[in-house]
LOROMAR-348546 format. One record per atom (N, C-alpha, C): residue in three letters; x, y, z. Coordinates in pm, whole numbers, plus 50000, padded with zeros to 5 digits. Layout:
ALAXYZ
...
REM end
This chain:
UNK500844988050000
UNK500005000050000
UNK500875012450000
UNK500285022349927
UNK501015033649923
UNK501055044950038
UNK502185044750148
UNK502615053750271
UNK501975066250267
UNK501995068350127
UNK501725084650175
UNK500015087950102
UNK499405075750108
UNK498005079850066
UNK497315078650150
UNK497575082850273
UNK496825084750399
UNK497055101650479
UNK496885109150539
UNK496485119450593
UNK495985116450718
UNK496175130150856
UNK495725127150989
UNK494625132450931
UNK494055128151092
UNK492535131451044
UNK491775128050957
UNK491915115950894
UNK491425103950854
UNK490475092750882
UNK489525092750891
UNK488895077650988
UNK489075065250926
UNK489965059150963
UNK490015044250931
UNK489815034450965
UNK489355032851095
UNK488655019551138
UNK487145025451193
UNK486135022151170
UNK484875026851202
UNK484195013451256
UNK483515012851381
UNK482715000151432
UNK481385007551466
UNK480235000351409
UNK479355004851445
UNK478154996951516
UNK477344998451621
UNK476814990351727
UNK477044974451715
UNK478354968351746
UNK478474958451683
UNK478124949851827
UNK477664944351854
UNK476894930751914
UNK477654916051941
UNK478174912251997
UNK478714896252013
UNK478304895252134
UNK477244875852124
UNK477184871452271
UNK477764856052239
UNK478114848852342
UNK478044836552364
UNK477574826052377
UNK477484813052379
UNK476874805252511
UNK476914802852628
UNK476574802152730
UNK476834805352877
UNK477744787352878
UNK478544789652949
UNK479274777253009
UNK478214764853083
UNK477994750753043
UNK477454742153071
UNK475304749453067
UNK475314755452999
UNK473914758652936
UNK473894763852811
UNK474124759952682
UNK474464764352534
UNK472634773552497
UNK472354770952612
UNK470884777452573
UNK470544791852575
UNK471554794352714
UNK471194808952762
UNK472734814752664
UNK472564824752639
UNK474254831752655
UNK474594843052683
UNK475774845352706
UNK476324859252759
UNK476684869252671
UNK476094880852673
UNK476474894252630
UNK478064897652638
UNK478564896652558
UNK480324903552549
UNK480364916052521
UNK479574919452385
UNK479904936552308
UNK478194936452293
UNK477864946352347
UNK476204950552360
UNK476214965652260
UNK476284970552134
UNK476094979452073
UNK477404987552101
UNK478624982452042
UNK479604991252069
UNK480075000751934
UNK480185008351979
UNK480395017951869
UNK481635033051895
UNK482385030751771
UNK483645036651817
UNK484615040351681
UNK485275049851652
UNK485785054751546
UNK487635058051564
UNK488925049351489
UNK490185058651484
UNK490265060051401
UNK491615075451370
UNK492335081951283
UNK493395074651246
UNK493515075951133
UNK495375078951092
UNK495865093451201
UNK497145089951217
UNK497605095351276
UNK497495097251393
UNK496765087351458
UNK496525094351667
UNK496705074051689
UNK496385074651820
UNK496615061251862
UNK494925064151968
UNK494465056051925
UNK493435054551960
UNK493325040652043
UNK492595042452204
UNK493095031952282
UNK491235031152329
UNK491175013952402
UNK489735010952385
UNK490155005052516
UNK489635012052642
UNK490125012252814
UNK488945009652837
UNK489584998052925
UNK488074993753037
UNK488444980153083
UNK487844977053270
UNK488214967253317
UNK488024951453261
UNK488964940253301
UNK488804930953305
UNK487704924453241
UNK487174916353084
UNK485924913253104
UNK485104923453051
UNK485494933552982
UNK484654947752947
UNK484314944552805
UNK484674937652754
UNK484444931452622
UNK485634941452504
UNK486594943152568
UNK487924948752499
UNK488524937152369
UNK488744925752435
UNK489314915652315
UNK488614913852188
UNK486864911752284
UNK486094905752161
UNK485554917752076
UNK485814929452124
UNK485624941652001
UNK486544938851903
UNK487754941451934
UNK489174939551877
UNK488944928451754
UNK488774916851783
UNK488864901051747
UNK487934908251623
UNK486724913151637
UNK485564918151542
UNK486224927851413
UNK486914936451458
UNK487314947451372
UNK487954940951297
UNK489074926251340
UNK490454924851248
UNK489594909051172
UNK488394909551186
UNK487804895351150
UNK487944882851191
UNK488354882651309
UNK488264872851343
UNK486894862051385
UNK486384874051444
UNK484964871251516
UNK483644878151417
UNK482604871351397
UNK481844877151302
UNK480894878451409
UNK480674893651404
UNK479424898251496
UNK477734896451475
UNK477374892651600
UNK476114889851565
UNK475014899951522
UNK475334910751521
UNK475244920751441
UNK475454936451462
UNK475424943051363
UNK476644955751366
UNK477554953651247
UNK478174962151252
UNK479414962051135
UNK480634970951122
UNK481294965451073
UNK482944974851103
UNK483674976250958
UNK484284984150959
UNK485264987450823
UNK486624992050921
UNK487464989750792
UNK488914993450771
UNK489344997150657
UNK489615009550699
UNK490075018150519
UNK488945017450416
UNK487585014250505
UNK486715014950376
UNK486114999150354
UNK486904993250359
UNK486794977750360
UNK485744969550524
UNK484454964650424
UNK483474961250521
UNK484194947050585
UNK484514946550709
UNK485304933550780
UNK484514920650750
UNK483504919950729
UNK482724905750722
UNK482724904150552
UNK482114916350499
UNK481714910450398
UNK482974917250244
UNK483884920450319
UNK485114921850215
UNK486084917350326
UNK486614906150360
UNK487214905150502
UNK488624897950430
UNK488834896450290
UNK490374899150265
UNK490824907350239
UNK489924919150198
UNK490944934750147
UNK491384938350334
UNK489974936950384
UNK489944942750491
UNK491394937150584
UNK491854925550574
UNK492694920750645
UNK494004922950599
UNK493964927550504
UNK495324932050365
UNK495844945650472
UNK494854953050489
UNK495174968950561
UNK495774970750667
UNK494944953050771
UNK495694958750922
UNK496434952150971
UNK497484950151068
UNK498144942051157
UNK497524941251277
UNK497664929451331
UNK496954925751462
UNK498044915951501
UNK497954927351657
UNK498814916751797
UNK497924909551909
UNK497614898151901
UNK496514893852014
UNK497374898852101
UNK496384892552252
UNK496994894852394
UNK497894885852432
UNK498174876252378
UNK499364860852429
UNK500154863552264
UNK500114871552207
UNK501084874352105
UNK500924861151980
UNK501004847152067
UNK500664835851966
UNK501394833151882
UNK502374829251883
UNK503874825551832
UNK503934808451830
UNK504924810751744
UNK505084797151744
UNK506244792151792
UNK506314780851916
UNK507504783351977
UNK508754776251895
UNK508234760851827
UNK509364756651764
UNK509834762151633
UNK509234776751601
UNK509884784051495
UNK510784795451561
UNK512104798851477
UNK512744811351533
UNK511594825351490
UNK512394833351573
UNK511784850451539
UNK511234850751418
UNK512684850651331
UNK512414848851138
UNK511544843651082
UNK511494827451131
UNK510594819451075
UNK508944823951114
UNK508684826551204
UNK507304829451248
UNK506964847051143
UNK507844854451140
UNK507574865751107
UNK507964860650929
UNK508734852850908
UNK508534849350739
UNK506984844250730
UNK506524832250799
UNK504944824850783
UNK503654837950742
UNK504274849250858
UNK503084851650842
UNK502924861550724
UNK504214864850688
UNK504044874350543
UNK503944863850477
UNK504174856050432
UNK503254846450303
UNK501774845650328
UNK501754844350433
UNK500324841650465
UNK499134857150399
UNK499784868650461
UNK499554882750399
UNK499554882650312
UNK500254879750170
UNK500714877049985
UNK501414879949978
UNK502724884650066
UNK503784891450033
UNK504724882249907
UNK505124891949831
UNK505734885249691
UNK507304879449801
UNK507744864349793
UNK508824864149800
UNK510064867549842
UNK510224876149678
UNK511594882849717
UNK510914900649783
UNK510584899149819
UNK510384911649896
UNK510354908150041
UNK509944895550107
UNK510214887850213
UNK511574896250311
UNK512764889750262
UNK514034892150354
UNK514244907250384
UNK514374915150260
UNK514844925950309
UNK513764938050404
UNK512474933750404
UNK511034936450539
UNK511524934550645
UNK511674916550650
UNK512284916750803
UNK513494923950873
UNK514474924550757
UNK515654932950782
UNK515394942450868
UNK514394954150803
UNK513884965350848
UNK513154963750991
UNK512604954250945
UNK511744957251122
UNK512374949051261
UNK513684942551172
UNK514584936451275
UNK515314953151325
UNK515504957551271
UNK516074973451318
UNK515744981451343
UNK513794984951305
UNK513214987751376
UNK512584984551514
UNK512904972951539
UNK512444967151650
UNK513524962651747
UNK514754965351704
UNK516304960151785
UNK515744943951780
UNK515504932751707
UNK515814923051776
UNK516834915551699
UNK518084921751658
UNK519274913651598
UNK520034901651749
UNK519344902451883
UNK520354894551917
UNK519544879851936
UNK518214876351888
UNK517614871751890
UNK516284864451797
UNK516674873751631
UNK515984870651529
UNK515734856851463
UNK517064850951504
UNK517434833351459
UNK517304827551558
UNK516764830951687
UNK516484819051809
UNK515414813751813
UNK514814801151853
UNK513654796151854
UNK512554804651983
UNK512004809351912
UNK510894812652006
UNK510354811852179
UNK510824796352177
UNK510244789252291
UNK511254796052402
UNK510374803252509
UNK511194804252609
UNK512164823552642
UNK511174823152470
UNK511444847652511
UNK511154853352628
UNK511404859352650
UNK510664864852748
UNK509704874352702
UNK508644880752762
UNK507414888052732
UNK507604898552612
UNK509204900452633
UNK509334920852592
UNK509674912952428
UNK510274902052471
UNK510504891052320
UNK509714889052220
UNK508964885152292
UNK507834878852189
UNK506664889752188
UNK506584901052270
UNK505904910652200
UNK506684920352102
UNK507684921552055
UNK508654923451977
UNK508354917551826
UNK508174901351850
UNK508384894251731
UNK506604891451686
UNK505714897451772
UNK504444898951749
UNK504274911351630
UNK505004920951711
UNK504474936051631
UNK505234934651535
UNK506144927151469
UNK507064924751353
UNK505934916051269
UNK505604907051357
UNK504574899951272
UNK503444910251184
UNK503094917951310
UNK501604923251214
UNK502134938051167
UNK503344938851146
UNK503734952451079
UNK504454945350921
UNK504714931950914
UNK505634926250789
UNK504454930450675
UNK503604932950650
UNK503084932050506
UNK502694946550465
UNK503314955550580
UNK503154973950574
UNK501154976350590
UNK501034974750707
UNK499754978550693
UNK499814993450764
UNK499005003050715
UNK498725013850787
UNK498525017550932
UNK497495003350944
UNK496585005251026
UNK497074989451127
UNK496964991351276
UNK497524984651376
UNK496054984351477
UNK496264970351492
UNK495024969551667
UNK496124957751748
UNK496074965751836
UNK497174958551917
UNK496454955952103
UNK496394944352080
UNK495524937352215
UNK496454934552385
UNK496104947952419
UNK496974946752565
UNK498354942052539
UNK499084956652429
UNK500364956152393
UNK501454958552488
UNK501454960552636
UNK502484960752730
UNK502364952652846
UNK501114948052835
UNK501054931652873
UNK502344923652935
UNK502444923753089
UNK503674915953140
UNK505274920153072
UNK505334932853065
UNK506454937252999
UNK507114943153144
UNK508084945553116
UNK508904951153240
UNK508594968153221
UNK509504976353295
UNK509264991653281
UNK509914994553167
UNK511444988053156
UNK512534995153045
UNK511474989852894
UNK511124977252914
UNK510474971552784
UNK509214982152742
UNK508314984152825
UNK507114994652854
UNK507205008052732
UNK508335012352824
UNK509095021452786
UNK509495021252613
UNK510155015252589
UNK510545007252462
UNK509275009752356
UNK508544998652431
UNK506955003952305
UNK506655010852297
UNK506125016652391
UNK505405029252398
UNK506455040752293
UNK507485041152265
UNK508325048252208
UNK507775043552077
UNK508005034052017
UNK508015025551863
UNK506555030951837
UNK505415031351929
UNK504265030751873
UNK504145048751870
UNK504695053951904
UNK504155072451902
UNK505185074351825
UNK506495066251740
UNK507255069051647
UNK505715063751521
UNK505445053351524
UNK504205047951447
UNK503245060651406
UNK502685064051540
UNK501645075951521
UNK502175088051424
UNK503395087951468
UNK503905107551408
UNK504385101751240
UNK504415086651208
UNK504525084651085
UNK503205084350979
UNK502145088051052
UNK500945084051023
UNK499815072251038
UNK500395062851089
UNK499615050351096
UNK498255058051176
UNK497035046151187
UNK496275045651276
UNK496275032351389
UNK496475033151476
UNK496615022651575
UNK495485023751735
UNK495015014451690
UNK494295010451763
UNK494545003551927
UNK494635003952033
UNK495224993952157
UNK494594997452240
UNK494194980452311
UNK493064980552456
UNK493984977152583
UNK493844984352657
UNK494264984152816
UNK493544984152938
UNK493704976453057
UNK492674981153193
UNK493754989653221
UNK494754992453205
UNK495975003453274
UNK496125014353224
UNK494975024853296
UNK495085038753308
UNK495735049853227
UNK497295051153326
UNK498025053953292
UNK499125051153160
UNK498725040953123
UNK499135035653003
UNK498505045652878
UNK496905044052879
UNK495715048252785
UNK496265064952813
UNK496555073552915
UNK496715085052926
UNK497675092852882
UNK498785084252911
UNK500315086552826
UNK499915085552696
UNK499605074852625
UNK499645075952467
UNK498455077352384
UNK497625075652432
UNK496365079552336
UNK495895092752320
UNK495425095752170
UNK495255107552171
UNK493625109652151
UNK493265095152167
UNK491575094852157
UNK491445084852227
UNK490125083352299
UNK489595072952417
UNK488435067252442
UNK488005052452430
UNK486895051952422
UNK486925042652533
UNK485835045952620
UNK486105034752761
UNK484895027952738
UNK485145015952758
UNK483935006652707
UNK483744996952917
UNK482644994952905
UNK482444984953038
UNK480694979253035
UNK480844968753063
UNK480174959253033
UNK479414957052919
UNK480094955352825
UNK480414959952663
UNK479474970152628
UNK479584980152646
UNK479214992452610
UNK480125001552602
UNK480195011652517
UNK480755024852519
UNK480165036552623
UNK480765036952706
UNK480395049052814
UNK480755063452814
UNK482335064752745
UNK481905076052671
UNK483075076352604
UNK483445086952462
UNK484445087652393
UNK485035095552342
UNK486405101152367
UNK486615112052322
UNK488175116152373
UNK489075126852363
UNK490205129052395
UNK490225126552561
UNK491675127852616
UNK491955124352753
UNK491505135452799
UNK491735146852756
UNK491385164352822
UNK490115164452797
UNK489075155952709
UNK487635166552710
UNK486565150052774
UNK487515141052817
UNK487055131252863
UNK487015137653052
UNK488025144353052
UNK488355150353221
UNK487385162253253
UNK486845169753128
UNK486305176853059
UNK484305178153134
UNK484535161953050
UNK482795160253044
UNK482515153553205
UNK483315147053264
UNK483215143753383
UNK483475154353510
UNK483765163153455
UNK484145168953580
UNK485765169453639
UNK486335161653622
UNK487625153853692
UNK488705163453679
UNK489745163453760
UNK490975163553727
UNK492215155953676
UNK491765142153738
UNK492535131453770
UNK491725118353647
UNK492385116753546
UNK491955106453475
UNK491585093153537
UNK492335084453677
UNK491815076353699
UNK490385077553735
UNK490025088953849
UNK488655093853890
UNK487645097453744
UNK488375100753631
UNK486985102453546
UNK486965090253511
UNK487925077653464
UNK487075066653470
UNK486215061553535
UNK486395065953669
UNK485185056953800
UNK483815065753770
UNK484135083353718
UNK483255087453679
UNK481955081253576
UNK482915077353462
UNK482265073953336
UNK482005060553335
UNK482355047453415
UNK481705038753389
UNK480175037453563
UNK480405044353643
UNK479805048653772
UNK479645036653851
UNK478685032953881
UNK478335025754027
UNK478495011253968
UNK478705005653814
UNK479254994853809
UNK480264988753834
UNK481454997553799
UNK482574991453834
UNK483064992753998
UNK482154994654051
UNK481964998154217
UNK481844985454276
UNK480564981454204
UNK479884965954260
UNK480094956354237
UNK481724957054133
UNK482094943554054
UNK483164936854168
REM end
């Protein structure tokens, strides 16, 4: 895809009241509500983060946008591309990091991040010299040829975001991307991904950690008990609540539920 045919202020991932329930565990009769009408919009250019506790239905939004999960109804685009019912262009556009990253352990770094650009269409010989790049974008030369099994966290979320950055997608949803990372590692991403933002991408990432969503997002949608409760920048989110203190406008904006949980 062509880098520079994107612009901030762009909307590129759009979800609109999208719906997923379950079957309840040992009753396939009844089931559980995950995403109850969620609805939520990012840019190119900002990092747009989807905050809310434990269980808030953060993954299974996520899982929806990049196609994994076909919603029971609602609908989502990427770059234009309807996720269900154009769901290979749509998957051409974005990279996706689950939350366990999902590696393969008896493949090295290389090998897992070669699989999955074939898997994307990447032509071949365009293969080696990608990884090159995002081996140096990502520092992992001391570790690119080791087998997988046994990285540590900051590792294999490393050889994740290599994964879903190998086929140049614009657009990033990255599922509780500092996830069991240390501070220096923390640190580390959070750098790569606001180098991401100021290059234009749109990136998407869900967190229950606050301070995480406050530092880097430049848009916010707090979702809890799969709903959207409210959405909008960190300042006019502190804004509409009243608050000073971002943790307090969350307790604001999701209120007496996340009290009683």
């Amino acid at each position: 895809m062509d880098q520079n045919h994107k612009c901030e202020g762009v909307i590129m991932i759009v979800a609109k009241t999208l719906v997923k329930a379950f079957p309840k565990k040992g009753n396939k009769k009844e089931k559980i509500v995950a995403v109850n009408g969620v609805s939520f919009t990012a840019e190119d250019g900002k990092i747009t983060g989807l905050l809310g506790p434990n269980g808030a239905g953060k993954s299974t939004s996520l899982r929806m946008l990049v196609g994994l999960l076909e919603p029971d109804s609602g609908e989502a685009s990427v770059d234009g591309f309807d996720v269900i019912k154009n769901k290979l262009q749509a998957r051409k556009n974005i990279g996706f990091l689950p939350h366990n990253s999902g590696l393969y352990p008896r493949l090295t770094a290389r090998e897992n991040i070669e699989y999955f650009a074939r898997l994307s269409g990447m032509k071949e010989e365009e293969i080696p010299s990608r990884i090159e790049e995002l081996i140096g974008m990502l520092a992992m030369q001391e570790f690119i040829d080791r087998r997988t099994e046994g990285f540590s966290q900051g590792q294999k979320t490393k050889v994740g975001l290599a994964r879903a950055l190998v086929h140049k997608p614009r657009t990033l949803v990255l599922d509780e991307p500092t996830n069991g990372l240390d501070v220096m590692a923390t640190r580390r991403l959070r750098k790569t991904l606001i180098d991401l933002r100021d290059e234009g991408y749109c990136l998407v990432i869900s967190s229950h950690v606050m301070q995480e969503i406050s530092l880097l997002c430049d848009h916010v949608a707090i979702i809890n008990n799969g709903k959207i409760v409210i959405e909008n920048s960190v300042e006019n989110i502190l804004a509409e609540t009243g608050q000073t203190d971002f943790e307090e406008a969350f307790v604001a904006a999701v209120g007496e539920s996340l009290e009683s949980k």
